[in-house]
Wavefront OBJ file of the C-alpha trace (Angstrom):
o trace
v -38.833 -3.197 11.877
v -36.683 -5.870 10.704
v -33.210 -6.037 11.196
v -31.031 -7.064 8.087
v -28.085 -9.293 9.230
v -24.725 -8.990 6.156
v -23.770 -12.422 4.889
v -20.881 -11.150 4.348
v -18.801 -8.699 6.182
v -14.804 -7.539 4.919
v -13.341 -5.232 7.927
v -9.638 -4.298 6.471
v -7.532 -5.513 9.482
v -6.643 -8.835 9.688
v -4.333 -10.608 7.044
v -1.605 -12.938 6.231
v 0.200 -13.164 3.109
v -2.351 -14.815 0.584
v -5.089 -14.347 2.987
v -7.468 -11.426 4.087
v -9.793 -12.656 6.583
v -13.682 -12.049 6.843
v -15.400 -10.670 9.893
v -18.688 -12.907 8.466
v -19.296 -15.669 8.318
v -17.167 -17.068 10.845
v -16.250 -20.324 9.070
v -14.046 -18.925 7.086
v -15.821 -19.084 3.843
v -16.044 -15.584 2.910
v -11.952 -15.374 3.583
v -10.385 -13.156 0.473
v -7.472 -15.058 -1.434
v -4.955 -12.520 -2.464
v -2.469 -12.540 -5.135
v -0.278 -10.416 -6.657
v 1.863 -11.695 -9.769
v 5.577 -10.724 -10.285
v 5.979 -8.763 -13.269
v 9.373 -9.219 -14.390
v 12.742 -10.657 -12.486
v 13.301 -7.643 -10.911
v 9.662 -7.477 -8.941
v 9.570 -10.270 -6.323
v 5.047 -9.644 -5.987
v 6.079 -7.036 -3.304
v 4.477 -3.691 -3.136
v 4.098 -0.688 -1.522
v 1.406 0.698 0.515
v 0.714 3.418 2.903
v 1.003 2.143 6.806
v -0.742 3.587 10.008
v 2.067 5.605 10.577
v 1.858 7.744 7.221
v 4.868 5.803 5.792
v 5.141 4.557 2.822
v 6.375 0.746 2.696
v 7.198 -2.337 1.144
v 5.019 -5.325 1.896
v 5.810 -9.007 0.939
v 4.622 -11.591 -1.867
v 0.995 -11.518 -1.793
v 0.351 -9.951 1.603
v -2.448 -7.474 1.975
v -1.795 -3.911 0.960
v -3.687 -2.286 3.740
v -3.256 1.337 2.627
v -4.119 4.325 5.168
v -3.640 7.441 2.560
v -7.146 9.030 3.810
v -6.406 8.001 7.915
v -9.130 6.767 9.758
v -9.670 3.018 8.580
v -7.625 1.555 5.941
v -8.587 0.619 2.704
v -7.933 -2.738 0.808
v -5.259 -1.021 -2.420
v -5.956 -2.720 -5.183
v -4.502 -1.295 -8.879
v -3.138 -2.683 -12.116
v 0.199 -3.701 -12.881
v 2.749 -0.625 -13.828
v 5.644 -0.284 -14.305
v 7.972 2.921 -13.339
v 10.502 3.729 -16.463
v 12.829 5.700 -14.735
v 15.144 3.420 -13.192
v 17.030 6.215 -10.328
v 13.592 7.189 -8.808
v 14.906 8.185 -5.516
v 18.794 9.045 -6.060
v 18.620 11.873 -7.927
v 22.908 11.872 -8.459
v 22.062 8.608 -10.605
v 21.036 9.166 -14.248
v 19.527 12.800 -13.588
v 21.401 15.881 -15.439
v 22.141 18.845 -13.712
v 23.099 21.736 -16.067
v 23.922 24.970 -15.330
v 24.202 26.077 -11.116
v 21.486 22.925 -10.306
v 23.699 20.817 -6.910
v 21.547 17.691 -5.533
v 22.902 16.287 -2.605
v 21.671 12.914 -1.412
v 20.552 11.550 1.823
v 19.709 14.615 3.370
v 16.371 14.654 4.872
v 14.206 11.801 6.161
v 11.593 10.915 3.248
v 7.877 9.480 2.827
v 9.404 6.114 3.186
v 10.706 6.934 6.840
v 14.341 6.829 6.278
v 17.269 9.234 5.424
v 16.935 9.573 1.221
v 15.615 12.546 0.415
v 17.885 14.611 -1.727
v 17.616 18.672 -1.287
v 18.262 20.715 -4.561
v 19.890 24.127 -4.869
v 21.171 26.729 -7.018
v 17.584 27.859 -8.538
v 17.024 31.148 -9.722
v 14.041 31.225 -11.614
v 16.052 31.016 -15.111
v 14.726 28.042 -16.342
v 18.541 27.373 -16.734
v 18.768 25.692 -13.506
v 16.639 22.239 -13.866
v 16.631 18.734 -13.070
v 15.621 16.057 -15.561
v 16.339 12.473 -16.635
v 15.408 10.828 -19.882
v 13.618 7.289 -19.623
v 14.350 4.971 -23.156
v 10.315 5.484 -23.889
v 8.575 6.326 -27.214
v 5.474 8.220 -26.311
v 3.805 8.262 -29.916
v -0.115 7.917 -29.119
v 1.250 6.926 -25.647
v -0.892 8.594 -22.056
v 1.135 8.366 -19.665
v 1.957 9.963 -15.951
v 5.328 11.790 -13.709
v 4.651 12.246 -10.607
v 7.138 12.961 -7.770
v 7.401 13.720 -4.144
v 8.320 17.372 -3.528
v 8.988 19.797 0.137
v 10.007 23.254 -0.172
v 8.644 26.270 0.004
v 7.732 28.555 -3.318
v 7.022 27.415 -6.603
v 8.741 25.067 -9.400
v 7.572 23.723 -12.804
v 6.976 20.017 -13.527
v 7.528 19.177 -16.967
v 7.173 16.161 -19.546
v 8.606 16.175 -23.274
v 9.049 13.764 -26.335
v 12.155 15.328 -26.683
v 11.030 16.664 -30.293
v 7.898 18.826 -30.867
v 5.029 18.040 -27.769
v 5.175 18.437 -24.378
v 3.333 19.412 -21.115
v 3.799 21.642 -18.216
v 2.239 22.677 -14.768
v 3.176 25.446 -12.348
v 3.128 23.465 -8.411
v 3.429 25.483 -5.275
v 5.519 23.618 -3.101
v 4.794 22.628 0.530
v 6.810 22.398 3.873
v 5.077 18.705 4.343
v 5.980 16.154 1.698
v 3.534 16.340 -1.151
v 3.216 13.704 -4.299
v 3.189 16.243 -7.460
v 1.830 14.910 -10.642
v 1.525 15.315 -14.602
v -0.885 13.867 -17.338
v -0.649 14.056 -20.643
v -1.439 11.953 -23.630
v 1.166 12.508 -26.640
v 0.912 13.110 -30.478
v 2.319 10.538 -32.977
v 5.455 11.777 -33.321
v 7.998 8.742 -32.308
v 10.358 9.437 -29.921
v 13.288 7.774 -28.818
v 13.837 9.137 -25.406
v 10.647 10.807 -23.063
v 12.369 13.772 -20.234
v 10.730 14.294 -16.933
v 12.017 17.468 -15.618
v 12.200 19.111 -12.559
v 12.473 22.794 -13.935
v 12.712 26.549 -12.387
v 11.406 28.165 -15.424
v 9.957 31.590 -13.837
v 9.890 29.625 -10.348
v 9.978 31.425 -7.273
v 12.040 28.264 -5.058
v 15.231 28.316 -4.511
v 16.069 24.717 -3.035
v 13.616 22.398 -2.892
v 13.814 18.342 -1.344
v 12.979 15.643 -3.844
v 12.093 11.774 -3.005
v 10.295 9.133 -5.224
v 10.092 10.081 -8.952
v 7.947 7.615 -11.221
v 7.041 7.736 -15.188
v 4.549 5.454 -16.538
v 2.226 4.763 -18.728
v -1.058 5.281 -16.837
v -3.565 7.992 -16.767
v -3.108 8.489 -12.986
v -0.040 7.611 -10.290
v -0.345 4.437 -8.639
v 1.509 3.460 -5.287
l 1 2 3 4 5 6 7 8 9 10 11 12 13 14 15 16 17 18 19 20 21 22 23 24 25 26 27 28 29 30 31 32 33 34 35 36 37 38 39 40 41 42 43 44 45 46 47 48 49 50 51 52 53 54 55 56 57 58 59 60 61 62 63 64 65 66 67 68 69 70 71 72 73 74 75 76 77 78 79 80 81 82 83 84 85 86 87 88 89 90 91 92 93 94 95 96 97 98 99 100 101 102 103 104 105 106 107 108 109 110 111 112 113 114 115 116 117 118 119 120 121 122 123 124 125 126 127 128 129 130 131 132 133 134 135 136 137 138 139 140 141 142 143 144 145 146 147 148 149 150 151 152 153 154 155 156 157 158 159 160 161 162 163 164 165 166 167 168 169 170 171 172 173 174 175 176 177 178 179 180 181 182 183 184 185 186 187 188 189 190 191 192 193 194 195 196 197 198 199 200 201 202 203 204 205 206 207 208 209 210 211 212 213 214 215 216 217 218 219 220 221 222 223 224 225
């Protein structure tokens, strides 16, 4: 029986920035170019992946995103541009309302990125008075789009996305005591809308504090990195 040799031959491990290298052929002629274009002044071309430690973190210009989400062997990440409308996505004191008995306090608990950031939320009582929301400039007429957010606790909580007129979306999450990326899709009527709210909401929610990391809206039917 014959043995069938690969021309080609991609093993996810070596890289430099611009460059992911080939196991075969050796010459270097099956070497991947990467590149990753900036998408506005404020994005340099880095990006985010998941490293062999379970962290999530920033890589540079062009450089490989070797992501290792499902362990084992790592996996070449490669998605389309987004970008994430809410501009206080991990400081929750910034930009986010707190009505009612709802206290976030910052920098509290080590999150998915590895360092101290993580806010922890109290004074939930299953009221639905006692939420957590911010309101990204966004019109959602027509418009699918995705929250997601990175959630520990113990309980349940409700996620929650609204044009801020006459549609909206919901789903009941039962929190974890490992960190857990919570999300929400929903495609909109044609109602305009001047502002979107993603809320964080203890509508008939069983939690009672809960720590919160990483909050993204955009317009995508799925979360990327």
């Amino acid at each position: 029986m014959a043995i069938s040799i690969p021309n080609l031959a991609m093993i996810p491990s070596g890289y430099k920035a611009g460059k992911l290298y080939s196991v075969l052929p050796t010459d270097g002629v099956g070497d991947f170019t990467v590149s990753r274009p900036t998408a506005d002044a404020l994005n340099t071309g880095n990006a985010t992946r998941v490293n062999s430690a379970g962290l999530i973190e920033t890589v540079g210009e062009n450089v490989p995103r070797l992501d290792y989400s499902d362990g084992g062997c790592p996996v070449l990440l490669t998605e389309p541009q987004s970008k994430n409308d809410i501009l206080w996505s991990e400081d929750f004191t910034q930009s986010w309302t707190r009505p009612a008995n709802t206290v976030v306090t910052p920098n509290t608990s080590i999150s998915p990125d590895g360092t101290l950031n993580a806010s922890t939320v109290t004074g939930l009582d299953g009221s639905g008075a006692n939420d957590l929301y911010t309101q990204p400039t966004f019109d959602t007429a027509n418009k699918t789009v995705t929250y997601s957010v990175y959630l520990k606790g113990s309980g349940t909580l409700r996620i929650n996305i609204s044009n801020n007129s006459d549609d909206n979306d919901s789903k009941i999450i039962t929190l974890s005591s490992n960190w857990e990326r919570y999300s929400i899709t929903y495609t909109f009527n044609s109602t305009p809308s001047v502002q979107m709210v993603c809320n964080l909401d203890d509508l008939g929610a069983t939690a009672t504090t809960y720590e919160s990391w990483g909050a993204q809206f955009e317009e995508k039917s799925y979360p990327t990195s």
